[in-house]
Backbone as CSV, one residue per row, in Angstrom:
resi,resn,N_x,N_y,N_z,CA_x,CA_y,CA_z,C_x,C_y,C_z
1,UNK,0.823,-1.187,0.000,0.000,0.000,0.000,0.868,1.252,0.000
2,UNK,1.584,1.449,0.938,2.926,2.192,0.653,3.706,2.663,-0.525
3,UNK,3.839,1.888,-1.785,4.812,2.110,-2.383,3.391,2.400,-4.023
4,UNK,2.098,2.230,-3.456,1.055,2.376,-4.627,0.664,3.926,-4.065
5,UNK,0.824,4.634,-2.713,0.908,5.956,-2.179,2.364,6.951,-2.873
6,UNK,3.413,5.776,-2.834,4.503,6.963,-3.720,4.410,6.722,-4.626
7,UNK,3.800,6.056,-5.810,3.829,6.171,-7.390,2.572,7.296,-7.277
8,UNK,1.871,7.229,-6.586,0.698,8.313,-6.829,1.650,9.954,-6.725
9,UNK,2.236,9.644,-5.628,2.767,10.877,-5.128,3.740,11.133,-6.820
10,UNK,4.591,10.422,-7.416,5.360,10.725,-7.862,4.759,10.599,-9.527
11,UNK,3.680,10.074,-9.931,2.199,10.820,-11.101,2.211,12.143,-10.863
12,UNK,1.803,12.003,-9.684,1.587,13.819,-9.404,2.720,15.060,-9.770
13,UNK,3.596,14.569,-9.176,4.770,15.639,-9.059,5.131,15.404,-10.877
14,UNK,4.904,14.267,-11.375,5.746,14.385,-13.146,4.360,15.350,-13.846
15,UNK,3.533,14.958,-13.460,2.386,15.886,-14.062,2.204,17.600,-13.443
16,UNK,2.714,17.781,-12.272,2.922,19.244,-11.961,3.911,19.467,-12.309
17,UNK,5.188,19.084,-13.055,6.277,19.886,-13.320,5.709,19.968,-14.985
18,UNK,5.245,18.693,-15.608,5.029,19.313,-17.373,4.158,20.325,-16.952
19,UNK,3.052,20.457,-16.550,2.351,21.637,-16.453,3.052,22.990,-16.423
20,UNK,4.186,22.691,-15.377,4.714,24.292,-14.756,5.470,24.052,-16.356
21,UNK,5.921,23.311,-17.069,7.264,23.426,-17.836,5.964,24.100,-19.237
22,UNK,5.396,24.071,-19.452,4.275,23.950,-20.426,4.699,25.824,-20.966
23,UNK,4.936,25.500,-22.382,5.032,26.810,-23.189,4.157,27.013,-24.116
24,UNK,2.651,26.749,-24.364,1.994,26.430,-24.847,1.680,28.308,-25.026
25,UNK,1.477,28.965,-24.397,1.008,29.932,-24.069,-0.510,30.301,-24.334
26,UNK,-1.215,29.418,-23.753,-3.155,29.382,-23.655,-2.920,29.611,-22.285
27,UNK,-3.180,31.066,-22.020,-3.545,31.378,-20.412,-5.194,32.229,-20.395
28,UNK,-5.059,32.391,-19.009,-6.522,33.307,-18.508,-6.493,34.192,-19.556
29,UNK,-5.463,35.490,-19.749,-5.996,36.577,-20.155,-6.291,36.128,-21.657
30,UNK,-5.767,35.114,-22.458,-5.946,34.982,-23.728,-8.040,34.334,-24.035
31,UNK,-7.410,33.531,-22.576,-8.936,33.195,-22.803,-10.326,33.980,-22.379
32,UNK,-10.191,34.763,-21.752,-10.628,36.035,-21.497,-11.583,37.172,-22.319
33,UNK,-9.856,37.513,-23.064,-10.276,37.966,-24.565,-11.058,37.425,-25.454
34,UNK,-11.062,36.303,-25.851,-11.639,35.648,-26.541,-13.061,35.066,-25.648
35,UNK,-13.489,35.264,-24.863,-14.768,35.411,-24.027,-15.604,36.851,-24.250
36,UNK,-14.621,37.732,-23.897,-14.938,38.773,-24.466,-15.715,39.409,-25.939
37,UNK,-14.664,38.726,-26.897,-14.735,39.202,-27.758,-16.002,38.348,-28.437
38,UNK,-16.230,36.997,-27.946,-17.451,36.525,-28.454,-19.104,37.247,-27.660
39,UNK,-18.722,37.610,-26.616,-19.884,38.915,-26.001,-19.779,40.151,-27.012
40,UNK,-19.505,40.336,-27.377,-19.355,41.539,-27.657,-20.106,41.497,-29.183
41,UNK,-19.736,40.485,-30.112,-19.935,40.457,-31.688,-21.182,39.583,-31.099
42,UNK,-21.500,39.107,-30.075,-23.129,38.482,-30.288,-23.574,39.257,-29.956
43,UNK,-23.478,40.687,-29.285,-24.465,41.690,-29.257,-24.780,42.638,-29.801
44,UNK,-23.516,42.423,-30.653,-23.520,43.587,-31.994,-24.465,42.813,-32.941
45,UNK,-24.971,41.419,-33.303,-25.147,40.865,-34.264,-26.897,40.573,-33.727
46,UNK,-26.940,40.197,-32.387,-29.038,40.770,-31.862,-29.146,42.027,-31.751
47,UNK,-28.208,42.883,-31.600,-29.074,44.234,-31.642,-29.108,44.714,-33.089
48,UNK,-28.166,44.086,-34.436,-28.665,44.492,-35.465,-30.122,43.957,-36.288
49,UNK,-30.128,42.484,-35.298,-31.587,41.677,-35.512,-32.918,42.527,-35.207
50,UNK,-32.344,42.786,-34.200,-33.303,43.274,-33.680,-34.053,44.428,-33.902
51,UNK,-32.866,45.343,-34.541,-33.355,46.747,-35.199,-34.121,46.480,-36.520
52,UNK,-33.272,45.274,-37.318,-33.782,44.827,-38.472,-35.533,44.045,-38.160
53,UNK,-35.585,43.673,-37.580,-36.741,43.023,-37.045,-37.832,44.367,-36.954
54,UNK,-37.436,44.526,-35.858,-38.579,45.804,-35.287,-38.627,47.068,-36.495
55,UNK,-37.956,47.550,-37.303,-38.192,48.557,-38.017,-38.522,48.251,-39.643
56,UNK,-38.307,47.086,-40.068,-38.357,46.725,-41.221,-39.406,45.918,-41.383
57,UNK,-39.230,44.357,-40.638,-39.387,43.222,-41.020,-40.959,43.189,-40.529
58,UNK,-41.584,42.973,-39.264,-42.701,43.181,-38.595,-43.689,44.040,-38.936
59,UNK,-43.311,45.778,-39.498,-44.320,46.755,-39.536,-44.693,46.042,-41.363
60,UNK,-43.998,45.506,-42.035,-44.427,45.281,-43.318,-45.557,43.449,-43.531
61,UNK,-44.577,42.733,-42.397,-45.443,41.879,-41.659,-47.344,42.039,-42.074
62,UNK,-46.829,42.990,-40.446,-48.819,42.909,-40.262,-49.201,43.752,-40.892
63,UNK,-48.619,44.611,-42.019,-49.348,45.416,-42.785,-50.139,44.258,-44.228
64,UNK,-49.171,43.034,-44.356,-49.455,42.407,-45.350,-50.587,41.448,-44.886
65,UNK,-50.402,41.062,-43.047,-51.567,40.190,-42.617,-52.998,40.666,-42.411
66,UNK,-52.673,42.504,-42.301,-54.211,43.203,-42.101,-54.373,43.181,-43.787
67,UNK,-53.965,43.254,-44.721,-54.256,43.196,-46.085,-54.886,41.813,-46.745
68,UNK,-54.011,40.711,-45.830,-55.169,39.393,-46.240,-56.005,39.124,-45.520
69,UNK,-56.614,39.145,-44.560,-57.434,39.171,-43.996,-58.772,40.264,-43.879
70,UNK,-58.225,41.025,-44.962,-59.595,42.195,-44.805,-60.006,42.143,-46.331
71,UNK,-60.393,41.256,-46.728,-60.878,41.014,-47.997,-62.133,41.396,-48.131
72,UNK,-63.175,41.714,-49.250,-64.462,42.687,-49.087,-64.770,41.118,-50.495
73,UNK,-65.697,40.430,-50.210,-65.846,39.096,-51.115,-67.476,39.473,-51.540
């Protein structure tokens, strides 16, 4: 039981030194940014929906649904 406690111990320590040795350079602030930057272009991209929606798309909408529906037969 002892010696299945220091191979654990010594998994550990080879896996915390590649970590510390790791030049990968994917840290917080990179990922961050890129959190960021996907907030940012999804709200640029519903509030252009949305303008497009509400000022265009809808008022021509129910102007075309009060037009079929008010038929004189």
């Amino acid at each position: 039981m002892k010696q299945w406690f220091k191979k654990q111990a010594v998994k550990a320590m080879v896996k915390w030194t590649q970590s510390m040795n790791n030049q990968r350079g994917e840290g917080f602030v990179d990922t961050a940014v890129k959190i960021l930057m996907a907030v940012v272009i999804g709200a640029l991209v519903l509030a252009g929906l949305y303008l497009l929606f509400g000022e265009t798309i809808l008022p021509t909408l129910t102007q075309r649904i009060r037009e079929m529906f008010n038929y004189r037969g």
